[in-house]
N, C-alpha and C positions, 0 to 999 in steps of 0.2 A: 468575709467575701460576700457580696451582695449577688441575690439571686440570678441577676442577669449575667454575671460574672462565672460563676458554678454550671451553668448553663454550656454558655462555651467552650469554656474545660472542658466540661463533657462531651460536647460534641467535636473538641479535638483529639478526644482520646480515642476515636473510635477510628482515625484513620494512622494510625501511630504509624504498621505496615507499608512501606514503599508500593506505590501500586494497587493495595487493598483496597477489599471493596468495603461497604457500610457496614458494621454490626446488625446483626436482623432485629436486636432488638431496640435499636436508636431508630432502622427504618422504622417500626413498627408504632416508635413515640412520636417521629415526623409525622408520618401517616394520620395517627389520629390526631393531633392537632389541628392537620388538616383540614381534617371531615368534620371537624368541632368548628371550623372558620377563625381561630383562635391566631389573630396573625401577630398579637405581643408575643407569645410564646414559638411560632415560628422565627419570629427573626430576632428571639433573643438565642436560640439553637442552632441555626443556622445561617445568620447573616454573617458571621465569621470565619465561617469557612472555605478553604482556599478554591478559586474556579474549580479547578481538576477534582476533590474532592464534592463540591456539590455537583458537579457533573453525577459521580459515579452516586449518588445518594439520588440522582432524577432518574440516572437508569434502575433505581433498584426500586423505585417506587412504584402504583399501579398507573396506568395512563389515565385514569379520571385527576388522581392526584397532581400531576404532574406539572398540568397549566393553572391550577387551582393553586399549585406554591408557589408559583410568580405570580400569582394578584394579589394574594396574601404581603408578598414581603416587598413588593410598591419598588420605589423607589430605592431598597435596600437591595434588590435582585442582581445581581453580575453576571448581568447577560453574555461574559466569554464565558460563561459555564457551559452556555449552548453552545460551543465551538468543543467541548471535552467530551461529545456524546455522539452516539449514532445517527447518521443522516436521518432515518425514517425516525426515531423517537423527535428529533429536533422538527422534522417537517407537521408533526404529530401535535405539536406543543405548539408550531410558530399559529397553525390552522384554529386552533382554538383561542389566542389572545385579539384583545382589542386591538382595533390600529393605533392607539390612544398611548399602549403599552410597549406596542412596536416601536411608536416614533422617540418615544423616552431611554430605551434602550437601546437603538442604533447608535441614536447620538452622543452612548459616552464608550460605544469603543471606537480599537482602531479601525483606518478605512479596511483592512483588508478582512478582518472578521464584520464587519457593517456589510461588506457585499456580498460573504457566505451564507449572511441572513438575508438579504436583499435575491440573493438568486434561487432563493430555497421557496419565496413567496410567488402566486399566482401573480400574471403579467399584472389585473386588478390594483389589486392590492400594492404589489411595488410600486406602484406607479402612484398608490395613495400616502404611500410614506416617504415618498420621495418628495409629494408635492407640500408634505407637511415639514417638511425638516428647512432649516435656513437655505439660502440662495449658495453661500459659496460653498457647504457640505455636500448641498444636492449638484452641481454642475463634477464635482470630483467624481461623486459616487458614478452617476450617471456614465463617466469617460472610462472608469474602470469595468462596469458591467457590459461595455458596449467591447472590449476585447471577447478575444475565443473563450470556450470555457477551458478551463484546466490550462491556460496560459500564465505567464509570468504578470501581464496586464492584471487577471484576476487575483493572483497572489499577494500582490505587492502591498505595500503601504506607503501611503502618499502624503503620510506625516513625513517628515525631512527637516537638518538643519542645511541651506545652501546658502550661501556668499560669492561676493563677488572676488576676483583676484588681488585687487589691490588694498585687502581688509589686512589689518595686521592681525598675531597671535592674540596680542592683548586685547585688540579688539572683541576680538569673538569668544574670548572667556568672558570679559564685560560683559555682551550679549545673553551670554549664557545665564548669569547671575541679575542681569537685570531685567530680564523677559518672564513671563509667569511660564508659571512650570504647568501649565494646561496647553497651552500655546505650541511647547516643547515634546516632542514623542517620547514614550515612558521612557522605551529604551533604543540608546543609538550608538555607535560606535566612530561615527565618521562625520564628518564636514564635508558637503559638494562643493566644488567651485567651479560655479557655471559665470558665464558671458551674461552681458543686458537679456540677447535672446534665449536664455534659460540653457545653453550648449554644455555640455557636461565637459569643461577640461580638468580635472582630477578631482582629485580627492586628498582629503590630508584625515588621518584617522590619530583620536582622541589623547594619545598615549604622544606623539610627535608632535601633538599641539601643546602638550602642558613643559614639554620637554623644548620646545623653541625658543628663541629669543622673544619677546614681546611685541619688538619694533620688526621681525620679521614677516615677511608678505607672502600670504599663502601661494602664489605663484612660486614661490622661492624655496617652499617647503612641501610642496603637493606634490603627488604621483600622478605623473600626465598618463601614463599608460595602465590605469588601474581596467580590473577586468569589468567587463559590463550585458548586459545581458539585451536584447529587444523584446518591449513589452508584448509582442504577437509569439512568442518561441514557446514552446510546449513547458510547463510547469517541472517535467522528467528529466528536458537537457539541463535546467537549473540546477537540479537537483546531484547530476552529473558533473557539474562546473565546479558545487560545491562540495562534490566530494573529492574530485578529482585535485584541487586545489585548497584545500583545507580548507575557506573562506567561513566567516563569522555572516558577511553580510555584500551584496552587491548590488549596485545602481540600473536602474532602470530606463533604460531608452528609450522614446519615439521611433519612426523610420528615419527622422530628422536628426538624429541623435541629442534630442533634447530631452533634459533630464525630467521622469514623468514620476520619479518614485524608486522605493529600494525595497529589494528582497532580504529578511531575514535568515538566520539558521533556525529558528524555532518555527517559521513556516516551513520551510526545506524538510526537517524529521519531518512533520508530520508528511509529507509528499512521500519520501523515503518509505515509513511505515506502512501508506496506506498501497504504495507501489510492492511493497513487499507481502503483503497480504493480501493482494489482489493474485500475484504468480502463485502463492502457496492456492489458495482457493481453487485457479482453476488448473492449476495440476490433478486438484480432484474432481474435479467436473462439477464445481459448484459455482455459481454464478459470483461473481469478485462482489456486487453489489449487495448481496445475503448478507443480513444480520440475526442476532438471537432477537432483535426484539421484533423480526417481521410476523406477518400472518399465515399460519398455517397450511391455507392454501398459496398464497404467493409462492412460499417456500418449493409446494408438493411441484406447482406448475414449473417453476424454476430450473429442476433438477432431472426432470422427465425429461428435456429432449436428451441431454447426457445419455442418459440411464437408455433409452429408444436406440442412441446411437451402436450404444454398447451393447444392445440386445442384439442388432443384425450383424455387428461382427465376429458375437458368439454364434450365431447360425453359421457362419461360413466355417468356422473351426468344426463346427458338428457337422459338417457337409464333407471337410476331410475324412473324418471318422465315419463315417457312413461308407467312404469309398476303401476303407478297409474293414468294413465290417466281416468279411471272412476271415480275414489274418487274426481279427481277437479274436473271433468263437474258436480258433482253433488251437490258440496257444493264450488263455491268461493274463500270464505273465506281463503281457502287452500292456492290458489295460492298466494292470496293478502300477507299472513305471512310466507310462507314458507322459502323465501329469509331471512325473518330477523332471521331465526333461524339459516340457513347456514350463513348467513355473519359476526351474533356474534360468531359463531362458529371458522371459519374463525381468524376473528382480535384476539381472545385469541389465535389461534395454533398461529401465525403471532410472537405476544409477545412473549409463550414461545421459538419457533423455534431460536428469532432473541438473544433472551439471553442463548441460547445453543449454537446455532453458535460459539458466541464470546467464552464463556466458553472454548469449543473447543479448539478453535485457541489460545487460551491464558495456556492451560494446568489446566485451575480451577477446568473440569471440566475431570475426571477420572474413571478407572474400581473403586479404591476406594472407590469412593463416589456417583456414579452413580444413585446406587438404592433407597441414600437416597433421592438425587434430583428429580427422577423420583416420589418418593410418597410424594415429599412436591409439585411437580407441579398439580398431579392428587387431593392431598387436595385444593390447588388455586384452580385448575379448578372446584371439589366440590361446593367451599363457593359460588364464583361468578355465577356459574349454580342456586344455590337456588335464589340469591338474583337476579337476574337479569329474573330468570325463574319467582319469584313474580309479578315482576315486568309486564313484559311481559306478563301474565297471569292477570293479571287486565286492561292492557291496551286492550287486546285483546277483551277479555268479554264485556268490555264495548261500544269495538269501534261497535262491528257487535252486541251487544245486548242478546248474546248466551253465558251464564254463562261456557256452557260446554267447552267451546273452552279453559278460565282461566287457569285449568287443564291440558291439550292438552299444551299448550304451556310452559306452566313452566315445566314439566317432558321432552317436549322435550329440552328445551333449555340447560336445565340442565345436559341431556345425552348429548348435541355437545359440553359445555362449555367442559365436562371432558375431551369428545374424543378427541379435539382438542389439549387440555393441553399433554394427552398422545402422539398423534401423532408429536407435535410440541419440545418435548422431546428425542421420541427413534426415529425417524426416525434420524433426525441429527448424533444421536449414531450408527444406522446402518451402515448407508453412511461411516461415518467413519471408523468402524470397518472394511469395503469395501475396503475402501481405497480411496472414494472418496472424492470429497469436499462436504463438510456439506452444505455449503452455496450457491451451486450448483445446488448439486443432492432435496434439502429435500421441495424446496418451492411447483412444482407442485405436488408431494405425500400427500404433510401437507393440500394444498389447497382440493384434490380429496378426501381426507378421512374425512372433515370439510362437504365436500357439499355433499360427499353420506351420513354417519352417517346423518347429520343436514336433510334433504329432507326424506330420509328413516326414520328417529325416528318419526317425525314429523308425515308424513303421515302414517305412520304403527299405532302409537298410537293414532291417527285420526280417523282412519278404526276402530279400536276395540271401541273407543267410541261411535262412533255417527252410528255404524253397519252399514256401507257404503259397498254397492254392489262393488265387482271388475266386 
């Protein structure tokens, strides 16, 4: 096996694992060969390796490294590697290359990865690789950047095979075979067939084409009412369409309905992904945008207004407790259980909250059917208030010896289970109804109305028990 060869091997063996990251000690040989400028030896290591994989071997590298191994491997670099990595490390690496290197590397992906590196560049700079790249790449790129961001326009790809209607089957296998395969998108599933003025009347997909007669005419064999998307609609409803309708792939409209481009399933996950790791994120009060590879202060600023917000709604819970500050000096007990009725409180809104959220964001969940979910969550919250109030309610009695308390504790528990359920319900529906993010705005609200209800039920129904002096 020749050295170049043993090479590769090697650096395929180090991402064997679905998903794993680099060997630290393969990062560690990238690395310095790096720092040696040694660019035979980089791209006999690494020009083999698949996008996704040198993705994950750029995040694991230092950031000096990083734009230093795509000048190194020239021409050999696959630049959708930069589409398998963190926004800020990509904007990190686009900052530091030549425009030289920009315009060589837009030019051999597709449009729709060319305009997430296109939009990631100073206005400058786009405008300098755009005016470097040929006339009919550059007028595409240009009509795609010029939609919303995070629309279907940005997404799509504007490679296409499209025909007219009176082509036959045979025809357009001929085409296929006789067109270069640069020409051709790597990967496509379907044939357009548009009018002279480019109008989208169906679609005949790949599988119906090989299976038709020869002499038959795509009119004769396309699906007039295939699903379609307009390229100004949010990247989310796409995403929606294509879940909602199993879809591999779907065509892109104008206002005109003229055919401008088609959307993938392999752009869709990633929308999916990053849409679902945006909801987990700010369910905790971190900003969706955060990554591991940002700066320590970004990060610190990020997270502070959260954390600020959550500080004044723990003052208003201590503001409860102050207003029974007699009832605990005089009985304990209070303080010792008090917490656990705010923190089951708590973990039920938590539950309902985080299965509204998603409802939400998924459309499950509706003015339609709102009020019926709204009183099956307040019945949950019910059942598990009683069972959990029993519960609590004998462990209490028992622990401090004070039958009374049994009582006290189960009637409260059982008021925070409900509150919780409701607050961890409508508040998400407010926020929205708002216009904000549910999964945002609802956690410190859900948490402040779990610990005033829980603290305030608790001790008010305390006081009337056991006739404790304020």
């Amino acid at each position: 096996m020749a050295p170049d060869e043993e090479e590769k091997t090697l650096a395929a063996d180090h991402f064997n694992e679905v998903g794993g990251g680099p060997d630290p000690d393969f990062v560690f040989d990238v690395e310095a060969a790096v720092a040696l400028g040694d660019a035979a030896k980089v791209r006999a290591v690494v020009g083999d390796l698949h996008e996704a994989d040198l993705g994950a071997l750029i995040e694991a590298l230092s950031h000096e490294a990083r734009p230093r191994l795509v000048e190194l491997m020239g021409a050999d670099f696959d630049f959708s590697a930069l589409m398998e990595i963190g926004e800020t490390t990509r904007e990190d690496i686009l900052e530091e290359l030549p425009v030289e290197t920009l315009v060589e590397g837009v030019r051999d992906l597709e449009s729709d990865d060319a305009v997430a590196i296109l939009e990631t560049l100073e206005p400058e700079e786009q405008a300098e690789v755009l005016d470097a790249l040929p006339a009919q790449e550059r007028i595409v790129l240009r009509r795609s950047l010029e939609y919303p961001e995070d629309s279907a326009g940005r997404l799509m790809q504007t490679t296409l095979v499209a025909a007219p209607p009176f082509w036959t089957a045979g025809r357009v296998l001929d085409f296929f075979r006789e067109t270069d395969e640069e020409i051709l998108p790597d990967n496509f599933f379907e044939v357009f067939v548009v009018d002279p003025a480019h109008h989208l009347l169906g679609t005949v997909f790949l599988d119906a084409l090989v299976r038709a007669n020869p002499s038959a005419r795509l009119d004769e064999i396309m699906q007039a009412d295939r699903r379609r998307m307009k390229a100004t609609e949010d990247s989310i409803e796409a995403a929606r369409l294509f879940e909602r309708y199993n879809l591999v792939s779907v065509p892109v409209v104008d206002e005109a309905d003229r055919l401008v481009g088609v959307l993938t399933i392999d752009d869709i996950v990633d929308v999916i992904q990053e849409q679902a790791s945006e909801e987990i994120l700010a369910l905790g009060g971190v900003n969706p945008e955060e990554e591991l590879t940002d700066s320590f202060w970004w990060i610190a600023r990020s997270r502070f207004s959260w954390l600020f917000v959550n500080l004044l709604t723990a003052f208003i819970t201590s503001t409860v407790l102050k207003t029974f500050q007699s009832q605990l000096e005089q009985m304990i007990a209070l303080a010792v259980l008090g917490p656990i009725v705010a923190g089951q409180g708590g973990n039920s809104a938590t539950q309902t909250m985080t299965v509204a959220v998603r409802a939400l964001a998924t459309r499950e969940l509706t003015r339609a059917n709102a009020t019926r979910i709204v009183m099956r969550e307040l019945a949950i919250g019910a059942v598990n208030g009683a069972a959990f109030g029993l519960v609590t309610g004998l462990i209490a009695a028992n622990w401090f010896q004070n039958i009374g308390l049994g009582p006290v504790m189960a009637l409260a528990m059982f008021t925070n289970l409900v509150a919780g359920a409701f607050g961890g319900i409508v508040v998400p529906l407010i926020a929205d109804k708002l216009k904000f993010d549910p999964a945002v705005a609802s956690g410190p609200f859900v948490t402040t109305i779990t610990d005033v209800v829980g603290y305030g039920a608790f001790l008010t129904i305390a006081s009337l028990w056991f006739h404790l002096d304020r």
